[in-house]
RODO-2510 file (C-alpha; in nm, 4 decimals, decimal comma):
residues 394
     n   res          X          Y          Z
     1     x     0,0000     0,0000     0,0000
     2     x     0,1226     0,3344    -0,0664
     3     x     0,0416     0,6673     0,1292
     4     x     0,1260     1,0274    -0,0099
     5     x     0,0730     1,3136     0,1300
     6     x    -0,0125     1,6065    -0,1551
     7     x    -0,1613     1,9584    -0,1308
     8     x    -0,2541     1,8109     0,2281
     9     x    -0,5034     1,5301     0,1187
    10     x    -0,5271     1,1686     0,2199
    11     x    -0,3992     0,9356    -0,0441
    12     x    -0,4238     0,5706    -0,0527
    13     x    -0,3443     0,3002    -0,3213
    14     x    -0,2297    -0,0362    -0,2544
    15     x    -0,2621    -0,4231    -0,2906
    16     x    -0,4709    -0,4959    -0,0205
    17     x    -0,6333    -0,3261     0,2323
    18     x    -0,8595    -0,4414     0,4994
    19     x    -1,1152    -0,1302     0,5852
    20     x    -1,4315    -0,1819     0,7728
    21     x    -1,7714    -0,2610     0,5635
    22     x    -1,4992    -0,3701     0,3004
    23     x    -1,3230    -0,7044     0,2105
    24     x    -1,0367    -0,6255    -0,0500
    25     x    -0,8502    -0,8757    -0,2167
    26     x    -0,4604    -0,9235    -0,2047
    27     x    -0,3162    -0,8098    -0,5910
    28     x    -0,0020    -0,7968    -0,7344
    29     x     0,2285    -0,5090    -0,6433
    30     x     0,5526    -0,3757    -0,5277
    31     x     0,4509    -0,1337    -0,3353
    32     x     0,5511    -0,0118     0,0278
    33     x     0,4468     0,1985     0,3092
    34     x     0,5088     0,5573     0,3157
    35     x     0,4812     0,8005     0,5737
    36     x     0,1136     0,9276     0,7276
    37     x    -0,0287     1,2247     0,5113
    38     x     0,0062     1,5267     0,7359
    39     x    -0,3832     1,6024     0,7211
    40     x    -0,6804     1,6231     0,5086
    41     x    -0,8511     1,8854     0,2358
    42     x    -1,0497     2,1263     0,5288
    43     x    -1,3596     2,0984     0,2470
    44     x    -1,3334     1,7219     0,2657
    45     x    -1,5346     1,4838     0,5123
    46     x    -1,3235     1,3959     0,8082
    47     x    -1,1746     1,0852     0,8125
    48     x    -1,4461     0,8865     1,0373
    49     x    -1,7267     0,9761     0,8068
    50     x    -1,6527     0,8525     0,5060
    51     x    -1,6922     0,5619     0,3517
    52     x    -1,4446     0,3121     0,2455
    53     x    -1,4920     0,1386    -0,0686
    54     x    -1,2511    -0,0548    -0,2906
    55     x    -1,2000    -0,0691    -0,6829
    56     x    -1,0249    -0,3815    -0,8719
    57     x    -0,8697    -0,2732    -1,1605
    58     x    -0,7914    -0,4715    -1,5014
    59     x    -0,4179    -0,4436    -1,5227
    60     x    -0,0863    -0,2885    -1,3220
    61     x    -0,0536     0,0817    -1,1979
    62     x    -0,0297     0,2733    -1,5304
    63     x    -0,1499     0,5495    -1,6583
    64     x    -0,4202     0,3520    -1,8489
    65     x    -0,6028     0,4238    -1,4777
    66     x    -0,4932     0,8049    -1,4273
    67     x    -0,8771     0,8578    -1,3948
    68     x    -0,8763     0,6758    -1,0454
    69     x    -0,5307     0,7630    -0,9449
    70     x    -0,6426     1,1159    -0,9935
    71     x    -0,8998     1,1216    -0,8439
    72     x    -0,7676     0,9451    -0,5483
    73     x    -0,5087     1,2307    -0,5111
    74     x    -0,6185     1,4837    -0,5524
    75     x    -0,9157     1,4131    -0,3395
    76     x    -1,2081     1,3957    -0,5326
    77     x    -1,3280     1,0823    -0,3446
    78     x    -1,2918     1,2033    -0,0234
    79     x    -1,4944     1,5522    -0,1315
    80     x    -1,7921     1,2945    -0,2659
    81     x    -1,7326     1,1089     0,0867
    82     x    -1,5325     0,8277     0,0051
    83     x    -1,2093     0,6186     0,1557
    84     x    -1,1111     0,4820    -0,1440
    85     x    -0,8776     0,1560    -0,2191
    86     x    -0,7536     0,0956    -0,5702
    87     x    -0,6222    -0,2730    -0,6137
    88     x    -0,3863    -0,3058    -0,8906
    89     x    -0,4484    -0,6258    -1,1349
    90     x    -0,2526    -0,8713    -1,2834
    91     x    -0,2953    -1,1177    -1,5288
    92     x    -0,4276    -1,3951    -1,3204
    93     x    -0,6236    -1,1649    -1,1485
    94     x    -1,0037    -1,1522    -1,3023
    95     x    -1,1620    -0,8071    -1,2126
    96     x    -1,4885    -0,9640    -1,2095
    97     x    -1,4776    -1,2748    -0,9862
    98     x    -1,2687    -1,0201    -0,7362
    99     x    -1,6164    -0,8214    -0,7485
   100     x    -1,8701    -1,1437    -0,6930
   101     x    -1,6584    -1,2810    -0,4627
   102     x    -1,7012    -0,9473    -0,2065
   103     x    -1,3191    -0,8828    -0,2643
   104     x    -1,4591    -0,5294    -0,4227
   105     x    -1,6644    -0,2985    -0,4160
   106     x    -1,6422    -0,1908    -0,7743
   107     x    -1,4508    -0,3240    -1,0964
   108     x    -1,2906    -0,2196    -1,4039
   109     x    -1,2571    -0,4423    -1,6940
   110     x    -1,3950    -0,4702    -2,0736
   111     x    -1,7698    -0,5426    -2,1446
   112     x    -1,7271    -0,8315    -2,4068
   113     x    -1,4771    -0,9953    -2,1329
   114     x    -1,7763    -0,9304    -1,8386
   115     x    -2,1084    -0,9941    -2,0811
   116     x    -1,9391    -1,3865    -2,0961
   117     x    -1,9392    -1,3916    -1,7273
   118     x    -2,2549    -1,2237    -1,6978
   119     x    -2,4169    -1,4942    -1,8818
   120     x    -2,2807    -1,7175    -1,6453
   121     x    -2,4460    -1,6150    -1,3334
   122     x    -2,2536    -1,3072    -1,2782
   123     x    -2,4588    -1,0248    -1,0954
   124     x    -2,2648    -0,7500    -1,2247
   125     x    -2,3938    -0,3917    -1,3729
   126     x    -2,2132    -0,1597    -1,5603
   127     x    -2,2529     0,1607    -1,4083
   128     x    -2,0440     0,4185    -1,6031
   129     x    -1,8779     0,4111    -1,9690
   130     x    -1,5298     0,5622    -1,8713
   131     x    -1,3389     0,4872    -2,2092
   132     x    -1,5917     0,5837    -2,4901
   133     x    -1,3146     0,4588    -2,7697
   134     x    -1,1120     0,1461    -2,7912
   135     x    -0,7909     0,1900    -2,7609
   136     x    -0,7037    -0,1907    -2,9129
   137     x    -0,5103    -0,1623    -3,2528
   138     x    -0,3399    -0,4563    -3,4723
   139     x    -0,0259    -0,3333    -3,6203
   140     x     0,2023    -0,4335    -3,9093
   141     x     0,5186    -0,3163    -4,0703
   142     x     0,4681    -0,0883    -4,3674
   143     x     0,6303    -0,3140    -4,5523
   144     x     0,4234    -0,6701    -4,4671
   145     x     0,1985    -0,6225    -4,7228
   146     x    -0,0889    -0,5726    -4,4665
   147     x    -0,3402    -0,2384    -4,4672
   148     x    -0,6560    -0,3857    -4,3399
   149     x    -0,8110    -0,7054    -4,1806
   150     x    -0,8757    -0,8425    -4,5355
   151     x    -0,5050    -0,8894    -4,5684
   152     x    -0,4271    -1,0995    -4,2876
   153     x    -0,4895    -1,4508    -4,4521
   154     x    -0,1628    -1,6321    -4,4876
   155     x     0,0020    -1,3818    -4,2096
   156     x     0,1226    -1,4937    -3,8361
   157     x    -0,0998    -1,2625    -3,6427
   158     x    -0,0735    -1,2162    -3,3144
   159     x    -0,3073    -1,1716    -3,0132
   160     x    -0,3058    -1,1559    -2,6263
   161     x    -0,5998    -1,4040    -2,5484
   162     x    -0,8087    -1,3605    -2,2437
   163     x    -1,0509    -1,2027    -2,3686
   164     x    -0,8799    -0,9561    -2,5441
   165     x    -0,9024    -1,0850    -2,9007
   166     x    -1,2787    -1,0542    -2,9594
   167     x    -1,2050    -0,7146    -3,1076
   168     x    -0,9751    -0,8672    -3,3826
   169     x    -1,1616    -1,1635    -3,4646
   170     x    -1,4821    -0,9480    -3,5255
   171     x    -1,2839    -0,7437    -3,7257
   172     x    -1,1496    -1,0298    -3,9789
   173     x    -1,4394    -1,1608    -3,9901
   174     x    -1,6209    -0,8593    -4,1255
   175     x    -1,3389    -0,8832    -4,4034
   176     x    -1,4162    -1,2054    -4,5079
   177     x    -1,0875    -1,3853    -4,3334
   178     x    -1,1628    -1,6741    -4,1032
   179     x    -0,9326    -1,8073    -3,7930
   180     x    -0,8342    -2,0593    -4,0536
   181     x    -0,6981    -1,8515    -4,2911
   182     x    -0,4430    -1,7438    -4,1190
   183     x    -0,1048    -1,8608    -4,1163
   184     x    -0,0876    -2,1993    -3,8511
   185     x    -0,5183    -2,1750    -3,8888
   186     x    -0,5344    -1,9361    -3,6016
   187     x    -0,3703    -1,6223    -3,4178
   188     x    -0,0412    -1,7046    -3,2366
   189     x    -0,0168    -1,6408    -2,8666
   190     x     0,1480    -1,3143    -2,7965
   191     x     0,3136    -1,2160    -2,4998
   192     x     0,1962    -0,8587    -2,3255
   193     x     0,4559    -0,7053    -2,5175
   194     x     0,5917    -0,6121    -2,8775
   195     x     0,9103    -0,8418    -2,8640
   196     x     0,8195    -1,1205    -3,0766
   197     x     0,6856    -0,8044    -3,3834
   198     x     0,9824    -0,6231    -3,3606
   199     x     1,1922    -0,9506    -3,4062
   200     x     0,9867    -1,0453    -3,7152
   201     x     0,7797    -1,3400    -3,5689
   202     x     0,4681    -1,2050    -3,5882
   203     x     0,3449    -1,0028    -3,9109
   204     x     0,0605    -0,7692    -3,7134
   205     x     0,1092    -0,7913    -3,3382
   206     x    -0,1879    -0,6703    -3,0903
   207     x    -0,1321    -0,3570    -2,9374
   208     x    -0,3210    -0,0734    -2,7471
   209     x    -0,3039     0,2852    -2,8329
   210     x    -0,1731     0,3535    -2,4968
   211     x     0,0818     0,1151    -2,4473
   212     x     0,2565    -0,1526    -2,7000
   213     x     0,2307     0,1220    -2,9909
   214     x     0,4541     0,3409    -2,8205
   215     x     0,6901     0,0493    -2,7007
   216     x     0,7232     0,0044    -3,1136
   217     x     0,7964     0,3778    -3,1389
   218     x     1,0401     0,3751    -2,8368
   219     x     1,2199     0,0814    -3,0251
   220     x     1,5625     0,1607    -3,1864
   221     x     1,5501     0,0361    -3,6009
   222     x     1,8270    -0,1379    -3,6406
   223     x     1,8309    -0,0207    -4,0027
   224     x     1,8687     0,3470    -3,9428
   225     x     1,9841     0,3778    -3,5857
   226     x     1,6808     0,5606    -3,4883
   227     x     1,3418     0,5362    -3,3042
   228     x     1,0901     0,3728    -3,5436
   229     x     0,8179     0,6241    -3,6427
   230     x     0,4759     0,5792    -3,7605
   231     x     0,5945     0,6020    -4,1282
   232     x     0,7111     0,2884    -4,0721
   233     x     0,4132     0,1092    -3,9304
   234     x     0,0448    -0,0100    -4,0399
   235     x    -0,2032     0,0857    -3,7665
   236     x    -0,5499    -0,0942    -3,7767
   237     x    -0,7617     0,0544    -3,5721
   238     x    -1,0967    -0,1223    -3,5355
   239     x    -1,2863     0,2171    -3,4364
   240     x    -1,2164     0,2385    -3,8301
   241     x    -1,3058    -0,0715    -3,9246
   242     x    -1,6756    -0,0840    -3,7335
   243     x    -1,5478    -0,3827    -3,5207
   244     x    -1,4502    -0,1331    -3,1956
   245     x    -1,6078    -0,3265    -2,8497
   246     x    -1,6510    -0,0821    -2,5224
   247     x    -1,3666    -0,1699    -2,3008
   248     x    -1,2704    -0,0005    -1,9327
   249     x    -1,6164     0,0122    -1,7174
   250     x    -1,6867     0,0608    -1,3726
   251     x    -1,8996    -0,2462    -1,2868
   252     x    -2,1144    -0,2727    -0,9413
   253     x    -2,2299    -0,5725    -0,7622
   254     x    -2,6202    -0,5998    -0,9018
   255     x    -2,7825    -0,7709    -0,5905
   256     x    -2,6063    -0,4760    -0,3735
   257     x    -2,7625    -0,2122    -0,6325
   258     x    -3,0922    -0,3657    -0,5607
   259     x    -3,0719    -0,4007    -0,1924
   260     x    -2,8533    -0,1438    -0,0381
   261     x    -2,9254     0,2117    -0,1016
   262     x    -2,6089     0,3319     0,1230
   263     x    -2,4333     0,1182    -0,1521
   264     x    -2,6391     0,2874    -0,4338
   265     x    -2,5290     0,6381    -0,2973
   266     x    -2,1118     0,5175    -0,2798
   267     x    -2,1507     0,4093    -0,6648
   268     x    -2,2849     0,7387    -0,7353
   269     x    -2,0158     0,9526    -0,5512
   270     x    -1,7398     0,6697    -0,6792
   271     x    -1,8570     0,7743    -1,0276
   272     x    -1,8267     1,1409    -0,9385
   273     x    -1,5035     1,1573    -0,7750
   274     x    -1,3834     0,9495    -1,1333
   275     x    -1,4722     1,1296    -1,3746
   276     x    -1,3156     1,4731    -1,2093
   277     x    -1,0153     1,2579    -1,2252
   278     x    -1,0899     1,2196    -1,5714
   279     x    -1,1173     1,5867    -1,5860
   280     x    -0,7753     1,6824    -1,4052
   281     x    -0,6200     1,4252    -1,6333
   282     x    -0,7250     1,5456    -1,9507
   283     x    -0,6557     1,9140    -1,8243
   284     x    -0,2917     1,8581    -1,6979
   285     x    -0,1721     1,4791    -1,8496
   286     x     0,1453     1,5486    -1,6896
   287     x     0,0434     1,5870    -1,3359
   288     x    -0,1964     1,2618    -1,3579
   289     x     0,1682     1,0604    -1,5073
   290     x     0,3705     1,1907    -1,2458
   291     x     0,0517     1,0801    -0,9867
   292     x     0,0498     0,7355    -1,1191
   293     x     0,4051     0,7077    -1,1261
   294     x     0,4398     0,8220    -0,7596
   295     x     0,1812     0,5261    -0,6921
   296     x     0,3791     0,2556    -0,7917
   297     x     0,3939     0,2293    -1,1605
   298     x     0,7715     0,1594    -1,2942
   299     x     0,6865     0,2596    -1,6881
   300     x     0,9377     0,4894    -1,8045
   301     x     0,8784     0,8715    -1,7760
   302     x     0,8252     0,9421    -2,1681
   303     x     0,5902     0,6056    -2,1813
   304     x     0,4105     0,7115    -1,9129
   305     x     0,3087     1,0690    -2,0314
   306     x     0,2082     0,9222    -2,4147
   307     x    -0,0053     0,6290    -2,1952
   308     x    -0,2111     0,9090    -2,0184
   309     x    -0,1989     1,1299    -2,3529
   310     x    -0,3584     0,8430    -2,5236
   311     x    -0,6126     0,7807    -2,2676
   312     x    -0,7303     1,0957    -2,2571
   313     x    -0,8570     1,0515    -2,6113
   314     x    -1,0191     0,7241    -2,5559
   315     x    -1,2271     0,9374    -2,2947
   316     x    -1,2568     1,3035    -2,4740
   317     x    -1,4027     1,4623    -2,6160
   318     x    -1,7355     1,2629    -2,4513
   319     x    -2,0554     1,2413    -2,6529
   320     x    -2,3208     1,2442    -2,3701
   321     x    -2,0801     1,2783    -2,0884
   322     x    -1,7944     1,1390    -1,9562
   323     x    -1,9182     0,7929    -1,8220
   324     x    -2,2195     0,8002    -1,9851
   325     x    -2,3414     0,4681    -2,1347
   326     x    -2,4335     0,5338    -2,5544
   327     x    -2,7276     0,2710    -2,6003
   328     x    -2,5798     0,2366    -2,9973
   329     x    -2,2230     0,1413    -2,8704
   330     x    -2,3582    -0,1184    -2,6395
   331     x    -2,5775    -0,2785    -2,8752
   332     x    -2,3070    -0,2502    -3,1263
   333     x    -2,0645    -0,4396    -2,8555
   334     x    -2,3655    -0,6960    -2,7912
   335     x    -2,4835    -0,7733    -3,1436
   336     x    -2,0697    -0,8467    -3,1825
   337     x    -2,1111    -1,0623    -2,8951
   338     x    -2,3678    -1,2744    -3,0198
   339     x    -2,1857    -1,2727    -3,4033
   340     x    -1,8042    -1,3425    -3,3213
   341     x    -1,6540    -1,7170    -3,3552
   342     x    -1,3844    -1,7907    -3,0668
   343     x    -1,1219    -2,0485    -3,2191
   344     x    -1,3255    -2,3405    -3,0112
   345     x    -1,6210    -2,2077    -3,2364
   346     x    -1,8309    -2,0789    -2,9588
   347     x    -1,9337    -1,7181    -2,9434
   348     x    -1,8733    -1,4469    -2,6566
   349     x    -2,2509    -1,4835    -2,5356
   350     x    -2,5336    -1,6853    -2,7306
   351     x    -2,8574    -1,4699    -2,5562
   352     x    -2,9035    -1,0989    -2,4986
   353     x    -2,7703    -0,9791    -2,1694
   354     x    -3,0234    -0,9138    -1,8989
   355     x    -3,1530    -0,5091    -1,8153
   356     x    -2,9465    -0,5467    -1,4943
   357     x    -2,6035    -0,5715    -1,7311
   358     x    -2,6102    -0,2056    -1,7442
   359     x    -2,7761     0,1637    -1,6336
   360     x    -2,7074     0,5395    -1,6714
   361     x    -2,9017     0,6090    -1,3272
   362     x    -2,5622     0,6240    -1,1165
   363     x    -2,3421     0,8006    -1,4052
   364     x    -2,6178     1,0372    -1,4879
   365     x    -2,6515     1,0944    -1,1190
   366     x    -2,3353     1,1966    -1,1029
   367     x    -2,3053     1,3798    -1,4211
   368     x    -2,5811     1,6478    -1,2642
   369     x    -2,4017     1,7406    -0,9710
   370     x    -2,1095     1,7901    -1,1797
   371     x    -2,2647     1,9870    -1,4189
   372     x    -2,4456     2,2106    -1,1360
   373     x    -2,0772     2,2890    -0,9780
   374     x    -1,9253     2,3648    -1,3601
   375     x    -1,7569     2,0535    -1,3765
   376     x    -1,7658     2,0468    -1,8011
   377     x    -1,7732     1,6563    -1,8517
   378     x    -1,7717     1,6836    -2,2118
   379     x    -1,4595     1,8229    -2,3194
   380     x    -1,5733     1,9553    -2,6289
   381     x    -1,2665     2,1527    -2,7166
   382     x    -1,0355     1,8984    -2,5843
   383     x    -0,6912     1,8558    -2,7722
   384     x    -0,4122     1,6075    -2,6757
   385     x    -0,0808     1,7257    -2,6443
   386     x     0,2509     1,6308    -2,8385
   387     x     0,4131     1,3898    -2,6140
   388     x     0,7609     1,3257    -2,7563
   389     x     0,8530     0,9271    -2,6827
   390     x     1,2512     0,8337    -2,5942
   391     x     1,3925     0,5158    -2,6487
   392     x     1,3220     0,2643    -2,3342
   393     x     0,9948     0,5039    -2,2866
   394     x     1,2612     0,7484    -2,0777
***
């Protein structure tokens, strides 16, 4: 668990944490104690009244999650009354079963990857839209002979698994190319990195805007000495190609939503507190790097500014509000669900999700308060900065 004290609020972030009304779940992380904060933001609650919840998130401390981190320090949760835990992932961590099993309060994780589970039993809602874009890409040297998903029969092409390929697969098969065309008769396993592209064993590798693009562009080519640049890549990006699923949600226990309104009011104010996080992020991308970074994340400075830079734009500018669930992007992401061929044959879900697997009440909630304090959770004029990328992500 770390604890920083900054512009006098409480900050917590950690692996586990036990807090009363709250059983949190032991992730993976590095992390170590700090020293007490020196005090808490004079408009906040005081310490004894608020009320501790937890979040699971999908992956490591990165920037992916400068929304929460954000939030956490600059103390938007504890203005919305809130003692907030964030619990780093890992990949044999499953956001989801964390938040059935009472080991959260709150999850974040893709829908395709939770309407499976969902199907299974799972008593999970989707309570706010935080990335409105996917950020998931499939990218190809310019000279492979690849510029779109029709082109990948024949070709080694590579994906993470887990859940993370249904993207992809929709996308070749809206091209016409099947699993079976492809080089081997189906994608190749790819580690959670670029390695096995940039050494020529995979012809289009899986990567997120956010994260393995950039580890590409802060690759030295051994041909010219220099970083690669984007000249020398394809990018597929399935928001182009009509195949783009929703991915990072907050999801809420269902049965607690039904039962417990001091649990309703907690999503509510969780949702607020996020998406002014959101907000500080996309106003000062810098600040919310050197946040995450100071919570525990080891990407490189340079990697960890283009991560939150690329974020932002998966977030902004927001359609109906940051958070917001778009009924056309969900039942684009569902119809996929019930289209898209796994390599077993079997598709993401085979009936239509129940009303519980998502509502605006909470995020809409929360999106009015905002709005009545000037909180502008659209971001109309948003722009993303130049982040310049240095080899290693430096």
């Amino acid at each position: 668990m770390v604890q920083m004290a900054r512009r006098g609020r409480r900050v917590m972030a950690g692996a586990a944490l036990a807090v009363a009304g709250t059983l949190t779940l032991a992730a993976c992380s590095g992390d170590t104690e700090a020293s007490e904060p020196e005090g808490t933001s004079s408009d906040a609650p005081a310490a004894e009244e608020l009320t501790p919840v937890s979040v699971q998130l999908q992956w490591l401390t990165q920037a992916q999650f400068a929304c929460y981190y954000s939030a956490l320090d600059q103390g938007y949760y504890e203005e919305a009354g809130l003692d907030v835990t964030i619990l780093p992932g890992a990949v044999d961590i499953v956001p989801i079963d964390v938040l059935t099993s009472g080991g959260a309060d709150f999850a974040i994780s893709w829908v395709p990857k939770v309407l499976g589970a969902v199907e299974q039993g799972a008593a999970v809602t989707n309570v706010a839209q935080i990335f409105e874009r996917s950020g998931t890409l499939q990218v190809a040297f310019a000279d492979s002979g690849i510029t779109s998903a029709a082109d990948f029969a024949g070709k080694s092409i590579g994906s993470w698994g887990y859940g993370n390929e249904w993207e992809l697969i929709a996308g070749m098969q809206a091209n016409g190319v099947t699993l079976d065309d492809l080089a081997g008769g189906s994608t190749v396993q790819q580690a959670f990195d670029m390695n096995a592209f940039i050494a020529g064993d995979i012809d289009a590798a899986q990567a997120m805007t956010y994260n393995e693009y950039a580890q590409v562009l802060e690759t030295i080519n051994p041909e010219t000495g220099e970083l690669y640049t984007e000249d020398d890549l394809v990018v597929i990006d399935w928001n182009d190609e009509g195949s783009a699923m929703l991915q990072d949600a907050i999801w809420a226990d269902a049965d607690r939503l039904a039962s417990e309104p001091a649990y309703e009011e907690a999503t509510t104010a969780f949702i607020k507190g996020t998406i002014e996080g959101c907000v500080f992020a996309k106003d000062d991308p810098q600040a919310a790097a050197d946040i995450v970074t100071a919570a525990g994340s080891t990407l490189g400075t340079s990697h960890q500014l283009w991560m939150a830079n690329e974020v932002n734009k998966l977030i902004f500018p927001s359609t109906s509000g940051v958070g917001h669930i778009n009924e056309d992007q969900w039942d684009a992401t569902v119809s996929m669900s019930l289209e898209t061929v796994n390599p077993e044959g079997a598709t993401i879900i085979t009936t239509e999700p129940p009303e519980t697997a998502y509502t605006n009440d909470y995020v809409d909630a929360a999106l009015e308060e905002l709005e009545a304090e000037g909180v502008d959770v659209f971001g109309a004029d948003y722009a993303p900065i130049e982040v310049t990328l240095n080899e290693g992500g430096e």
